[in-house]
C-alpha positions in Angstrom: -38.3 -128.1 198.1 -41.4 -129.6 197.0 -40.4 -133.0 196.0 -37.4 -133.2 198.3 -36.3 -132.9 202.1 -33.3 -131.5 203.3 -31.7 -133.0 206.9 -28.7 -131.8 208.6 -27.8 -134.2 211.2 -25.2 -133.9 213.5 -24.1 -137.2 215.5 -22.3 -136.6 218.8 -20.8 -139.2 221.5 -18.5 -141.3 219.0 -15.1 -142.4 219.1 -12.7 -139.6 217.6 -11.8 -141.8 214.0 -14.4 -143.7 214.0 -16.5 -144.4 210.9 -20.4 -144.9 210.6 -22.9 -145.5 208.3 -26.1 -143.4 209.0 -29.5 -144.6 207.5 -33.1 -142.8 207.3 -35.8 -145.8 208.2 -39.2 -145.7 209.2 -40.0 -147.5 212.6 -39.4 -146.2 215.7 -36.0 -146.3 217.5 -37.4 -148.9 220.2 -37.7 -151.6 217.0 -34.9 -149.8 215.0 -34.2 -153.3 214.3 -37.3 -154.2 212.8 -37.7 -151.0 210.9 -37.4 -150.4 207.3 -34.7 -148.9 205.3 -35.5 -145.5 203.1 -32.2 -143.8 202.6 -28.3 -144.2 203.1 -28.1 -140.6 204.3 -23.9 -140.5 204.8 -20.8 -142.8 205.2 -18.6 -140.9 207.5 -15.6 -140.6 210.3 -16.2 -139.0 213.3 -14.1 -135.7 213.9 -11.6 -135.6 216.7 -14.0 -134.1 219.0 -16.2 -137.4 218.3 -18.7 -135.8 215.5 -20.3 -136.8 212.8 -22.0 -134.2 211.0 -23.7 -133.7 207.4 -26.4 -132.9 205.1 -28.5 -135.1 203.0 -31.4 -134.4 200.4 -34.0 -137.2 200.2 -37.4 -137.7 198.4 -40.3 -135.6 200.1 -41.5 -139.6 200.3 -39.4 -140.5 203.1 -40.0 -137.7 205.6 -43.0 -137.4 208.4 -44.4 -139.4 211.4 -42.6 -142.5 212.3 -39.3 -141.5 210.5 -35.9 -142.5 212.1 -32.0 -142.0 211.9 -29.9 -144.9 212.5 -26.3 -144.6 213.4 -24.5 -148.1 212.9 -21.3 -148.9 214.9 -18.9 -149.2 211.9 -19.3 -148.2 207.8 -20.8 -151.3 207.6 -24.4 -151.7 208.5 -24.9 -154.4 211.0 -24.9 -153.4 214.4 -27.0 -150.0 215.6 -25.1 -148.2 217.9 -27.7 -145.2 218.1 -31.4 -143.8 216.9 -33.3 -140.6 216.6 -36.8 -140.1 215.7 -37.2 -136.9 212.8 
């Protein structure tokens, strides 16, 4: 889409029941918490196989070089429990 992006993300190695917050930032994942915030790309429980998996549509904006995902250790944002460059 021209003025939008489309992720699908799949987050692996969580606790079955678990939920996270997942943001899009740009930064890298070695200062992930220095970055800045773009997007809250999902709110979600990992499945019982520990998964997390979705699909979010952001502006074009927010996607290219120095883009990251941030998986937080709860639904609340505070403490980064994982990163991924896009």
């Amino acid at each position: 889409m021209a003025d939008r992006v489309h992720y699908h993300v799949v987050v692996t190695g969580l606790v079955p029941g678990s939920a996270h917050t997942v943001h899009d930032h740009v930064g890298s994942c070695g200062g992930a918490n220095l970055s800045r915030h773009l997007s809250v790309l999902a709110t979600g429980v990992a499945n019982g196989a520990g998964s997390l998996t979705f699909d979010a549509t952001v502006p074009a904006f927010e996607f290219g070089s120095g883009r990251i995902v941030i998986v937080y250790d709860s639904a609340r944002p505070v403490l980064i429990t994982g990163c991924a460059a896009l």
